[in-house]
N, C-alpha and C positions, 0 to 999 in steps of 0.2 A: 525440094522436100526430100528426095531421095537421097541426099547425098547427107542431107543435116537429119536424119532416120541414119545411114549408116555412120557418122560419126557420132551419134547420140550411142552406138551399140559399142563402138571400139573401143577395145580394152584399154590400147594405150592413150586412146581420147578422153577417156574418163579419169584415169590417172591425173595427165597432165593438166587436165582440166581443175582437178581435186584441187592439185598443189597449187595452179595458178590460184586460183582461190584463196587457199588459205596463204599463199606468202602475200598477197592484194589486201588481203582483210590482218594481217599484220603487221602489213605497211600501214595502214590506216591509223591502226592499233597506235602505234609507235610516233608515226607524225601525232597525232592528236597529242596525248600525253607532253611529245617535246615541244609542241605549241604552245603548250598550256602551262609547261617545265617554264621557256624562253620567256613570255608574257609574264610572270609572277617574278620571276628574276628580275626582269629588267623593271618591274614596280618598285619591287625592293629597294633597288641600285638607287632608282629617280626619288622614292620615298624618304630615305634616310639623308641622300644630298638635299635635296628641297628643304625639310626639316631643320638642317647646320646653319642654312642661306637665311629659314624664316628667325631661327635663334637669334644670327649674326644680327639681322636686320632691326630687330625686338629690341636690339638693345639701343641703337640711336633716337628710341621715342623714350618722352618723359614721363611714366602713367598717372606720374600728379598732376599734369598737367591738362588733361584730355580736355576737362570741361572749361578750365581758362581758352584752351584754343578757337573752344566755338564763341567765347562770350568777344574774344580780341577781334574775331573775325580774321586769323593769318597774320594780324601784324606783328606778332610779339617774334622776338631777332629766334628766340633757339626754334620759334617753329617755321620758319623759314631754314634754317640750317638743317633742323631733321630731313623739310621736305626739299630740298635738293641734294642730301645724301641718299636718300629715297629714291631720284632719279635717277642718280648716277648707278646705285645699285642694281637698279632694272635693266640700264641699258650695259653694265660691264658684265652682268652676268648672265645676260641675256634670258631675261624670263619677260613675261607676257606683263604680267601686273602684277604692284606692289600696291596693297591698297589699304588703310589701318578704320575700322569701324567702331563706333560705340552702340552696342544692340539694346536694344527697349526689354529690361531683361524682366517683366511684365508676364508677357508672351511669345518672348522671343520671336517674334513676327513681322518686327522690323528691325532700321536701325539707320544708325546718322553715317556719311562719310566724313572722318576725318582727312586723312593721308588717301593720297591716290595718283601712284605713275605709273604709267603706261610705258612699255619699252616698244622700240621700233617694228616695224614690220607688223603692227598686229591689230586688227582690227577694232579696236577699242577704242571708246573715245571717254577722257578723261573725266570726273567727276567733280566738283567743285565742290569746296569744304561747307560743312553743312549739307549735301545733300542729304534727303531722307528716298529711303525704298523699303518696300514690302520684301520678306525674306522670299528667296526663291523657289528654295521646294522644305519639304519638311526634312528631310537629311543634311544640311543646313542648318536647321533650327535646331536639331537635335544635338549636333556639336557644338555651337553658341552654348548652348544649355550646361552641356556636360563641360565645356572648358569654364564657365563662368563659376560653379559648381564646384571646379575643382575635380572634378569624377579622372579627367583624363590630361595630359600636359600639353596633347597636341593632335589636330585631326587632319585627317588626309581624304579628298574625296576625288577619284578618280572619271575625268569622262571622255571617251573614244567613241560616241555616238549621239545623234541628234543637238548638234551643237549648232544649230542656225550658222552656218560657216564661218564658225571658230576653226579651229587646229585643236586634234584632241589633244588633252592639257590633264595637269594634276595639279589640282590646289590644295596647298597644306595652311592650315590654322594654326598660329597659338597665339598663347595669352598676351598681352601688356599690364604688366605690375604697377601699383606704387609702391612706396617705403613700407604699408605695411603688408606686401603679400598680397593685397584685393586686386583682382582682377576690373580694368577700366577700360579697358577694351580689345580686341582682336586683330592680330597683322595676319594676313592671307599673301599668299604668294603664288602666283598663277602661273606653272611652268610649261612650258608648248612638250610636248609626247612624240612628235614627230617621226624622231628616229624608232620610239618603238616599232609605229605603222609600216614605216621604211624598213625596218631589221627583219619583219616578223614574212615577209613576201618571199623576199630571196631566200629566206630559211625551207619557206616550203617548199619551193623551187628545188634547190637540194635536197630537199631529202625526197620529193617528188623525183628526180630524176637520180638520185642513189636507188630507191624501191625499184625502178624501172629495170636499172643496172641488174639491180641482183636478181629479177625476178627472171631476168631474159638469161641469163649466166646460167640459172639455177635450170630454167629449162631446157637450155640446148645441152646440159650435164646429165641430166634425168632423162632426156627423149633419149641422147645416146644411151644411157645406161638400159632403161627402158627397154627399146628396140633391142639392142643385142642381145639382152639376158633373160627378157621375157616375151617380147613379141616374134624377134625371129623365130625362136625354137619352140613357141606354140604353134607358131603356123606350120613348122616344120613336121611336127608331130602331130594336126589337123591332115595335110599333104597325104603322109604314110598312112594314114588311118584309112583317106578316101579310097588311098590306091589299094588295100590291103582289102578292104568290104565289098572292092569289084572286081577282085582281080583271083583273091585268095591263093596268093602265092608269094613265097621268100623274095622279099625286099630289101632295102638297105639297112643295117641297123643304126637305130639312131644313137643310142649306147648311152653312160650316165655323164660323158664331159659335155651333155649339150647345153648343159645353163648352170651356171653359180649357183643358181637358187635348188636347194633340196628339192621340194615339194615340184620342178616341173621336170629334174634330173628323175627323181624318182617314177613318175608320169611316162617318163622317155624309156624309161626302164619296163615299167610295166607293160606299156606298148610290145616293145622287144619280146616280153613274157609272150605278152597272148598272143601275139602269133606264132609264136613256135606250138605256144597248146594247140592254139586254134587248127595250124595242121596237123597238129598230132591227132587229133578230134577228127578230123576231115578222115585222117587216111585210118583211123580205127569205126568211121560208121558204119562202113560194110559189115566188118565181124559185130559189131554193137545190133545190126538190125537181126542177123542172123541169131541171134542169141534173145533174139525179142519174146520168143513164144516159151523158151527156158524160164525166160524171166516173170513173162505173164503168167506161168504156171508155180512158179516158185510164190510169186502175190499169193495169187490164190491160197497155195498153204500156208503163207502168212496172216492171212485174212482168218482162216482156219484155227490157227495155233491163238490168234488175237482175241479170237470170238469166245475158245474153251478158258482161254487165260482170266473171263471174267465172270461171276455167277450167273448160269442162265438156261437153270431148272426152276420152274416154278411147278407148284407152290416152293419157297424156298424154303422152309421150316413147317411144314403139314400137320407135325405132331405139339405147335406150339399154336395154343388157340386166344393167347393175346396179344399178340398183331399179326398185321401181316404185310407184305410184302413186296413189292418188282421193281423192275429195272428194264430200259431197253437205249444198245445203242446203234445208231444206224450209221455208219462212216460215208462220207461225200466219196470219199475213193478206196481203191480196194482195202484199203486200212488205214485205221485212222489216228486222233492222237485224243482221242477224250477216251475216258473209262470211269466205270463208277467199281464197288465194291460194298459188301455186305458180309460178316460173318458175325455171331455167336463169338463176345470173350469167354463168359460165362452163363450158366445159365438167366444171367438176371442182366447180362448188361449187350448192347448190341452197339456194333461198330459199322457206321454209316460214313462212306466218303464218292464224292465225285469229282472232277477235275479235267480240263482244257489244256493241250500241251500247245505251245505258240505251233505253227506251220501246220502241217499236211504230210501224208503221206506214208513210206517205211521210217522217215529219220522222226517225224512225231512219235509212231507208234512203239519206237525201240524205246526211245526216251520214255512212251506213257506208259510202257511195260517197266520198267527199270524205278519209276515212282512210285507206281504201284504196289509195287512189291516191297519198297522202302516202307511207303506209310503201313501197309500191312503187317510188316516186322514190328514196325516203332509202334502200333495202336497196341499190339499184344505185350510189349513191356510196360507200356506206360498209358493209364488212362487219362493223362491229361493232351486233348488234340495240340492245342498250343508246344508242347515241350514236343510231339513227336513232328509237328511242321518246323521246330526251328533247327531239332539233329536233320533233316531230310534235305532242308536247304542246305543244308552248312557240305552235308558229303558230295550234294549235285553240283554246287559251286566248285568245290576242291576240285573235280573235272568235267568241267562244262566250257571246253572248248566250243563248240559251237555254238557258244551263246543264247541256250535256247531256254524258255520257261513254263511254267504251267501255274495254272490257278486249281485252286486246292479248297474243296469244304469240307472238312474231316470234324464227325462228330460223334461222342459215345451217349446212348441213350441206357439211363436205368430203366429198364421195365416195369419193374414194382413200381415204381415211386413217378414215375415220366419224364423225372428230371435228365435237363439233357445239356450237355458240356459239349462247347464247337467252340472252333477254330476254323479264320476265314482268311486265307491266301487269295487275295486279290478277283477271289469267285464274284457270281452272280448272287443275290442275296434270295434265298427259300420263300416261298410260299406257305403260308399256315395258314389251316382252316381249322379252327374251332369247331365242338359240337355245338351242331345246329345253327353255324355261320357262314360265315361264305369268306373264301380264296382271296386273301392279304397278303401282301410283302411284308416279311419281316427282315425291317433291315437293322444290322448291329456293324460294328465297327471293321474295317479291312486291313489285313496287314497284306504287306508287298509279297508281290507274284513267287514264286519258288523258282530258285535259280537266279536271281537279277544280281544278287548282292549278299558277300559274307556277314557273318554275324549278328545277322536281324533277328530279333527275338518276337516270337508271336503270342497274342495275350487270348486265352480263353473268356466266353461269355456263356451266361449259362440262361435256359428259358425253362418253363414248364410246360408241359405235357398232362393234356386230360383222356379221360379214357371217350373215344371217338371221335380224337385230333389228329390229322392229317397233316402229315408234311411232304414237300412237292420241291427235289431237288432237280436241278436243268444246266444246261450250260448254254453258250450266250449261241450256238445254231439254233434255239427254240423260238427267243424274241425278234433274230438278227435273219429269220428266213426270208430270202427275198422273189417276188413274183417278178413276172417279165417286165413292166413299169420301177423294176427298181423300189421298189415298195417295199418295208418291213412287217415283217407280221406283228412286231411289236410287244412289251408289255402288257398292254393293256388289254389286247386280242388274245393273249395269253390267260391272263386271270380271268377273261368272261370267259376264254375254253372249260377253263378248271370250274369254275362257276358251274356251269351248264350241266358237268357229270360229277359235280364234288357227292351226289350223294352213293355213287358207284363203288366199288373195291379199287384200290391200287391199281392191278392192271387194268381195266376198264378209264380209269382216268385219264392215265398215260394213252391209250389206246386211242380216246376221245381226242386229247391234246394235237396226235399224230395225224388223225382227220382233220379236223381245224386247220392245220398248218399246211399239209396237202392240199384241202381243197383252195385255200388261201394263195400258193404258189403255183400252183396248177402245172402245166410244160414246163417251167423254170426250170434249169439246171440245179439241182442242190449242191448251195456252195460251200457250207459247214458242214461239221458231223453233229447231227442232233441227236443229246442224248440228256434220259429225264431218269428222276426214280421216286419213288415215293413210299410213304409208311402209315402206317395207320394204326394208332395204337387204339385195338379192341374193344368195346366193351362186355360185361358178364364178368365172373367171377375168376 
């Protein structure tokens, strides 16, 4: 079991296993087809002779005569002469039976023997003029019909199986004329098949033992190839990899002429890479640890500079008494990559955005300072969200080497009016509460994340706003908090939070939310940056 376990895993076992396979399954392919090519050929070949032999033969019976020959009973001189040219033709041409019939064309269901020889070697025993017999099967009866008919000139019916120990044989049919063209009766000619049975053996024999040939050729071409170019110099760079992860020290290099193939040259190469970093790494921890508390202290005022970089005085607006207002975000580590944003275009219009930068850490939070500041330019030229998420994509793509993105709800509310135009990068979709309702998902359409891809165009959707409507923006550390069972706090734990204090102010909401999800996670590690905001348009004059 161990041993059919490790070649079920090996590389080159799978391989060669593949190909055996598919060159076996198109040997199959290929025999069948030329089985089936050779069998129809060689019908043809015996088809069209047989046919020449039943014409030849057609023509030594008289077909005005059919029915004098039963009434004479044999004795008249030319039906005597037919039926020993009859013989002779059976046994020179070596066919099984030559036999001439008049069918009951009634029902074609039986039928009389006229003519009948029997050639040697064949297990048949001859028929005496006048007999009567029931027709055989209905395929048979159906060519009787159709030659008598005229439908067809001649019928061929082949059998190589359940033949009570005949020899598989082909019988061809045609007519016997009189002077005016009627049909009076049918000459059959029974030809042995033999050599098909006998051709069709050794055929597959070769080409059974050609498959064989080229499958074994093909393998020991491919195992070599195989092994050389892909097995040895994986194992070889498996080898340096174990010695280098126990050793961590300059080893042989493997270099890029260790395989033909790109992709393991390449692999051999990068190997080579990381250990030179890898000691470069090793012999720079020292100064790297020493420089730890620099570093910790420099977070720190990054953390710092992150926190002032985003609005977070409240009341935000004290002197405007139709809405109001907050925000809060909390980073998993000392900075993080989510931000929201809040200012006054004008007096009448408010520019609301929040957003999730892919990763963690300083390289999230540069990138979510850097979007930031983008959407924040682009909401003040343009009040449509949609046109300022698809300039913001298009400048972070032009350089976004590190492949990094962020989801984006950027949305401008008129005040007066409540109508409110957003734009959805890949975000979380809002919560809205109606007055005197309760905390709903409002969800509308998404475009792709910012940063994945050039030229994507983002489309605006627009909602109403009534005076004592609440909206409740978040990013996915709100639903996606996890407790020590790996548990999510979820949506739905989510909206019964907001539920529970929707009749609260903005920050009181958020506040509530933030309990909920604490006491929900409890010791957990906080693994996201949770960060929420909400608005609430006024009511009174």
């Amino acid at each position: 079991m161990k041993l059919i376990k490790k070649l079920r895993s090996s590389f080159a076992f799978n391989i060669l296993g593949s190909i055996v396979l598919f060159m076996v399954m198109f040997g199959v392919i290929v025999s069948t087809i030329g089985y089936y090519s050779f069998t129809e050929s060689f019908k043809r070949e015996y088809s069209d002779t047989t046919f020449h032999m039943a014409q030849t033969a057609a023509t030594s019976i008289d077909g005005n005569r059919i029915d004098d020959y039963l009434i004479e009973n044999g004795d008249a001189r030319d039906f005597r002469n037919s039926k020993r040219f009859l013989d002779n033709f059976c046994i020179k041409m070596n066919v099984s039976l030559v036999y001439v019939i008049k069918v009951d064309t009634s029902d074609y269901g039986s039928f009389t023997s006229i003519f009948n020889s029997v050639g040697s070697d064949t297990p048949y025993t001859p028929w005496e003029l006048g007999y009567q017999r029931d027709t055989s099967n209905e395929e048979y009866a159906l060519i009787y019909r159709q030659i008598y008919e005229k439908e067809i000139d001649h019928g061929t019916i082949y059998r190589t199986t359940d033949l009570g120990g005949a020899p598989p044989h082909i019988t061809t049919l045609v007519p016997v004329k009189d002077d005016n063209d009627n049909v009076t009766a049918i000459l059959c000619i029974q030809r042995p098949m033999q050599e098909l049975v006998d051709g069709r053996r050794p055929y597959l024999i070769n080409v059974a033992i050609a498959n064989i040939s080229v499958v074994f050729i093909a393998c020991v071409l491919i195992s070599y190839y195989i092994l050389r170019q892909f097995v040895a110099p994986i194992r070889k760079v498996i080898k340096e990899a174990k010695r280098f992860s126990a050793e961590n020290s300059k080893g042989e290099k493997l270099g890029s002429d260790i395989s033909r193939i790109e992709e393991i040259s390449d692999l051999a190469t990068s190997i080579d890479k990381m250990e030179v970093e890898m000691l470069d790494y090793i012999d720079n921890l020292t100064s790297v640890t020493a420089e730890k508390e620099r570093i910790g202290a420099e977070l720190s005022l990054a953390a710092s500079i992150q926190e002032n970089s985003l609005p977070n005085k409240f009341p935000a607006f004290p002197e405007r008494k139709d809405f109001d207002i907050y925000a809060s975000m909390t980073p998993a580590k000392e900075v993080g990559g989510d931000f929201y944003s809040f200012f006054l275009i004008d007096d009448d219009h408010l520019a609301v955005s929040i957003g999730d930068v892919s990763g963690k850490g300083v390289p999230a939070a540069l990138f979510m300072m850097v979007t930031n500041i983008l959407v924040n330019e682009g909401i003040r030229l343009s009040h449509s969200p949609a046109e300022v998420l698809t300039v913001v994509n298009q400048r972070i793509c032009e350089r976004n080497k590190a492949d990094m993105f962020v989801t984006i709800w950027l949305g401008v509310l008129e005040l007066s009016s409540g109508r409110l135009i957003a734009a959805n990068a890949g975000h979380e979709d809002p919560a809205l509460m109606r007055k005197d309702g309760s905390f709903e998902l409002c969800k509308a359409r998404h475009g792709l994340v910012v940063g994945a891809m050039e030229e994507i165009r983002y489309r605006d959707t627009q909602m109403q706003l009534h005076r004592g409507d609440k909206l409740f923006l978040y990013t996915d550390g709100v639903p996606e908090a996890t407790d020590a069972n790996e548990r999510m706090f979820t949506l739905e734990r989510m909206i019964d939070a907001l539920n529970q204090y929707k009749d609260e102010s903005p920050q009181n909401i958020i506040d509530g939310v933030k309990r909920s999800v604490s006491t929900f996670v409890g010791d957990a590690p906080q693994f996201d940056d949770l960060t929420a905001l909400c608005v609430e348009l006024k009511e009174g004059e």
